[in-house]
N, C-alpha and C positions, 0 to 999 in steps of 0.2 A: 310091500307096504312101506310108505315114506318114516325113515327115522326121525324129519323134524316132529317140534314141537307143535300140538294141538292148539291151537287158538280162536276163538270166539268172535267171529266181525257182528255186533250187534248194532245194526243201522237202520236208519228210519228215511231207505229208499224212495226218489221221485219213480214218477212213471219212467223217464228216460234216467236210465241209471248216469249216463255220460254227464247229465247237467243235475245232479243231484249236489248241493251242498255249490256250484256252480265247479263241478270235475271233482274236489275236493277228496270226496266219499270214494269216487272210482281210483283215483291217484294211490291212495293210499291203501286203498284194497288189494287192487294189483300188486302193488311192490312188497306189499306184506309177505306174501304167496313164496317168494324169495329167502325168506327165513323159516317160514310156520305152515305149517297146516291148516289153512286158513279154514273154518266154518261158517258161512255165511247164513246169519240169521235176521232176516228180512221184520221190523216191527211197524213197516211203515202203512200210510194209508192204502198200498196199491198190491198188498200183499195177499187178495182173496179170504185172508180169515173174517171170522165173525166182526173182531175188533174189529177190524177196517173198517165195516158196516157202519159198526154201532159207531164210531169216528166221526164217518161224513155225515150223519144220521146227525149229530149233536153239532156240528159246524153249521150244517143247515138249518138247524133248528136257532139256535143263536145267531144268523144271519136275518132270519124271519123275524124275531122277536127284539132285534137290535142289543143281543145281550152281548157283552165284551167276555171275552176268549178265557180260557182255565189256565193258560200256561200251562197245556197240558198234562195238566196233576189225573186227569181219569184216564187218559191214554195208557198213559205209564202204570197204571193198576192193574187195566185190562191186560197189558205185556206180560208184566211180571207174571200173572197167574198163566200166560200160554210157555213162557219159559220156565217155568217152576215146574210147571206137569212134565214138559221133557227134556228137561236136565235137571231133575231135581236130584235124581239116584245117581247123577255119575259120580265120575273121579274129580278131584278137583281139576280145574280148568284157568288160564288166563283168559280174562277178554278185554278186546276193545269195543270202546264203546263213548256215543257220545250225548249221550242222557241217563238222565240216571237208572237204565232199567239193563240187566235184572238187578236186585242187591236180595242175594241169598249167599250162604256160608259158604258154600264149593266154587263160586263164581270169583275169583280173583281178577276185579275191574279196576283198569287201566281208563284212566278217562282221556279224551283226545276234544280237544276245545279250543277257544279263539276269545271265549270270555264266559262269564258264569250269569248269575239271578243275580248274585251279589252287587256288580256293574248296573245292571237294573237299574236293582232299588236305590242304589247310591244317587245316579241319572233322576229320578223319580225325586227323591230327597233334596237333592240340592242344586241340581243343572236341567233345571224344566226345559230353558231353549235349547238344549242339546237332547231330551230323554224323547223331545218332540220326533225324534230323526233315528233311533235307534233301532227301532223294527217292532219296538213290545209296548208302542205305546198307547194299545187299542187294547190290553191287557187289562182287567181289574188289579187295583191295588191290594184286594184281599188274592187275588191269585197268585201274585206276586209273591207274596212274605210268605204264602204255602208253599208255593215251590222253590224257594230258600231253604225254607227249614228240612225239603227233603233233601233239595243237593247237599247243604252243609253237611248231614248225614250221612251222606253217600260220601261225599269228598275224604270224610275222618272216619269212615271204614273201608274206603279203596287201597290197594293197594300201590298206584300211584295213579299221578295227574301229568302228562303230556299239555305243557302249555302252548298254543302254538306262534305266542311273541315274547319279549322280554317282560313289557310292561305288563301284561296278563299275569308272570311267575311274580313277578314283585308285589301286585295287588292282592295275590291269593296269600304270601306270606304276611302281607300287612293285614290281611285278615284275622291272620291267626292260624293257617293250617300246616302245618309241620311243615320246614321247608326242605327236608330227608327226602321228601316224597313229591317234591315239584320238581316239573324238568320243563324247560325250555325248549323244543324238539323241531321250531320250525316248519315250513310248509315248502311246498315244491311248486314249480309255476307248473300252468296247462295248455301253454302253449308247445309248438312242437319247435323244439330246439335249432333242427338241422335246417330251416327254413330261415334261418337269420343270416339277413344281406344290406351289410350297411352301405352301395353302391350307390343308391340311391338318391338319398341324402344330400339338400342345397342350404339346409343353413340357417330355415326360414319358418321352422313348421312346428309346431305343437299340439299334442295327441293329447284327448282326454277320452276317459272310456267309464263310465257307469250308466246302468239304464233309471238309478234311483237318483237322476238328474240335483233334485233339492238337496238330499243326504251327502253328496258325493262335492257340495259346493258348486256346483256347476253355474247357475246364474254370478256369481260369482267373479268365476274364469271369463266368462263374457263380457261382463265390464270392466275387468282389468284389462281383457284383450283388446276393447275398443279403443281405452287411453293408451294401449302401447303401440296399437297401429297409429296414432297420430304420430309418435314418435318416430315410426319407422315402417314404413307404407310398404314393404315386401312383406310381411308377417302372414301367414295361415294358419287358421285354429281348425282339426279335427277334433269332431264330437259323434266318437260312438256311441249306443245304446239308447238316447231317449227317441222318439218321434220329433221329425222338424220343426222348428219352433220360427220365430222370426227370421226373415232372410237380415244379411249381414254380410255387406262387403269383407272377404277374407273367411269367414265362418262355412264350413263343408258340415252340414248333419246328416251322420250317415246311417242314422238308426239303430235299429238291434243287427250291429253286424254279425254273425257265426263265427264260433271259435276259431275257425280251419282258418277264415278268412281276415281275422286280428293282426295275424301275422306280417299279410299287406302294409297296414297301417304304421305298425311299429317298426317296420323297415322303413317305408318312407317318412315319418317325422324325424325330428330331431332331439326333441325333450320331451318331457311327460309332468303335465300340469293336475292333480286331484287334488288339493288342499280338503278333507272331508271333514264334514261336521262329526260324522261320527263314521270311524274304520276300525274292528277291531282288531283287523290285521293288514289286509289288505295286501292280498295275493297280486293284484296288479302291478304294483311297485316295486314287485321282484323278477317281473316278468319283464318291467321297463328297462327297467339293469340291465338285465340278463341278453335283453337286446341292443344296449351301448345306450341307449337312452337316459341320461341325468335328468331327474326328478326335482318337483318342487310337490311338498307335503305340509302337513300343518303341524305346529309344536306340539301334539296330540296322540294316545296310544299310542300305537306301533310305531306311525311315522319320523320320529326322531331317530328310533333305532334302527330302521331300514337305509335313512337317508345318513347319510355322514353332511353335515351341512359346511361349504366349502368346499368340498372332495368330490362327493357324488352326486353335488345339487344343494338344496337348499330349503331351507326351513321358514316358513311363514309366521308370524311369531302374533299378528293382528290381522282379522279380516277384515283387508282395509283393500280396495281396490286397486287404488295407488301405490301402497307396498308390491303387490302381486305383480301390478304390469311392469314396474322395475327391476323385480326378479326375471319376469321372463325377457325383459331384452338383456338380460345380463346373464341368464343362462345360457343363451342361445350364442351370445359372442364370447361364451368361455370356452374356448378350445382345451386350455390345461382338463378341465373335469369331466370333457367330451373323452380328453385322451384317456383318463384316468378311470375312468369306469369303461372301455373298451379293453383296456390292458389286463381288468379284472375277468372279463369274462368269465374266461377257465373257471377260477373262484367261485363265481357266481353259479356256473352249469354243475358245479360238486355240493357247494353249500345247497343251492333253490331248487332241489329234485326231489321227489317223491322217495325215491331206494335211498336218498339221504335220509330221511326222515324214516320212514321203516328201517333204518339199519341204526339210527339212536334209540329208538324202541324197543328193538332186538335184545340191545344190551342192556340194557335194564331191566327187561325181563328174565333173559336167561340168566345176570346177574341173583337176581329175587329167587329164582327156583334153586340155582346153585346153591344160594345159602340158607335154603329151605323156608323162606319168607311165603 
């Protein structure tokens, strides 16, 4: 019988576990396994129980009816009462978890995030052209402030919060919620490491990768990339993830590329351009690193504190087209931050791993048990 410690994976699984969360979920499952005892408790739609049913039952029904979504505040009701029946009688337990479900006395939740409700309703409140791009904006507003009032809940009876950027621990503390209990813990990229071959590489090319093309700024990237090819007629723009769009002297769309096969891409470009209207964290841009690639990001969550601006690329401070395309011919002729984020790698393959991240988690846990928290 294994000595580690018993822990809780309570996640809200796709059908293909590998693209759940887009790897997210998996990453961090896996490497958990490494310290803990891991128990996987599946709460998601593809998990055969009742709930499931009753789930798509009520998605379809609000799809017919044209009614906007619960923020799934019934989800998490129906959960709680299948996790309550059986774990109700244990011993106390840690979990992970990234909704607020279960919240009962023996469950000692760890939340693991990229952003809260709070971000929302903030978005919602005062940056409509931004909250337009966030993902919750088909939401009711009365769903909205429901499921605030139970995260907040959850957040000030967890035992901690695993934030997974800088900007994310700063906003939870501006909130108000104890800052004892927020951690910073980072994400790991999902590409595979040992495939990075920077041989390739002419000098000339710039990767962009999301398939939510509007969200990710992408029309954007295309018109600053137009005016920068005037300037400099060698230039090639890669554009993973959406369907083709207009043809574009210099412009490659190469659709929903597979994970396995990103790797192509980021070997052969040069820099990595996603200025996003809204990233909460943006796993991407540590994966662009990570493959010697200098970055251009927007002055925005995460992205200032991924990107070192000057150093490791460069920060967009206006969505101005004309800004962008002199970033990119000016990222592309920096050698000094090509060199300087190549030299980091190492760095980057210790900090942007998944076992990095489970092994900040670790300690904080087994800190909390040690002192009987």
């Amino acid at each position: 019988m294994s000595d580690k410690q018993q822990l809780l994976f309570v996640c809200d699984w796709d059908h293909d576990r590998k693209k759940s969360w887009s790897g997210t979920h998996q990453g961090i499952y896996s490497a958990l396994q490494r310290y803990f005892e891991v128990q996987d408790i599946d709460i998601g739609q593809y998990n055969g129980s009742i709930y499931s049913y009753i789930s798509k039952l009520r998605r379809t029904t609000n799809r017919l009816f044209h009614k906007k979504a619960d923020m799934g505040c019934a989800n998490l009701a129906h959960y709680r009462k299948v996790i309550q029946s059986e774990w109700g009688g244990i011993q106390t337990l840690p979990s992970i978890q990234f909704a607020e479900c279960p919240t009962q006395d023996n469950i000692r939740s760890y939340f693991y995030q990229d952003m809260s409700v709070s971000v929302v309703k903030d978005l919602h409140d005062s940056n409509v052209d931004i909250f337009k791009y966030c993902g919750f904006q088909n939401q009711s507003y009365k769903a909205i402030l429901k499921r605030e009032k139970i995260q907040s809940k959850a957040y000030y009876a967890s035992a901690g919060i695993f934030c997974m950027g800088e900007w994310f621990r700063k906003f939870l503390i501006d909130k108000g919620i104890p800052k004892e209990k927020i951690y910073a813990v980072g994400a790991g990229i999902n590409l595979d490491a040992t495939k990075i071959n920077t041989s390739k590489k002419a000098g000339n090319k710039i990767l962009f990768v999301g398939r939510d093309f509007e969200r990710k700024n992408g029309p954007l990237v295309v018109d600053a990339f137009k005016l920068a090819k005037n300037k400099r007629a060698d230039i090639e723009l890669y554009i993973a993830g959406p369907a083709p769009r207009e043809e574009i002297e210099g412009v490659h769309w190469l659709g929903d590329v597979p994970t396995d096969k990103l790797s192509d891409y980021f070997n052969l470009c040069d820099i990595f351009c996603m200025p996003s209207k809204f990233e909460a964290y943006g796993i991407v841009f540590i994966e662009a690193l990570t493959y010697g690639l200098p970055c251009i990001g927007r002055n925005a969550f995460e992205m200032p504190y991924l990107i070192e601006d000057g150093k490791t690329g460069y920060i967009l401070n206006e969505e101005n087209a004309d800004d962008l395309s002199r970033l990119m011919i000016k990222l592309l002729d920096n050698k000094e931050i090509k060199e300087n984020v190549n030299e980091r790698r190492q760095e980057y393959l210790e900090k942007y791993s998944w076992d990095a991240v489970a092994k900040r988690m670790y300690n904080v846990i087994s800190k909390d048990i040690a002192k009987g928290n």
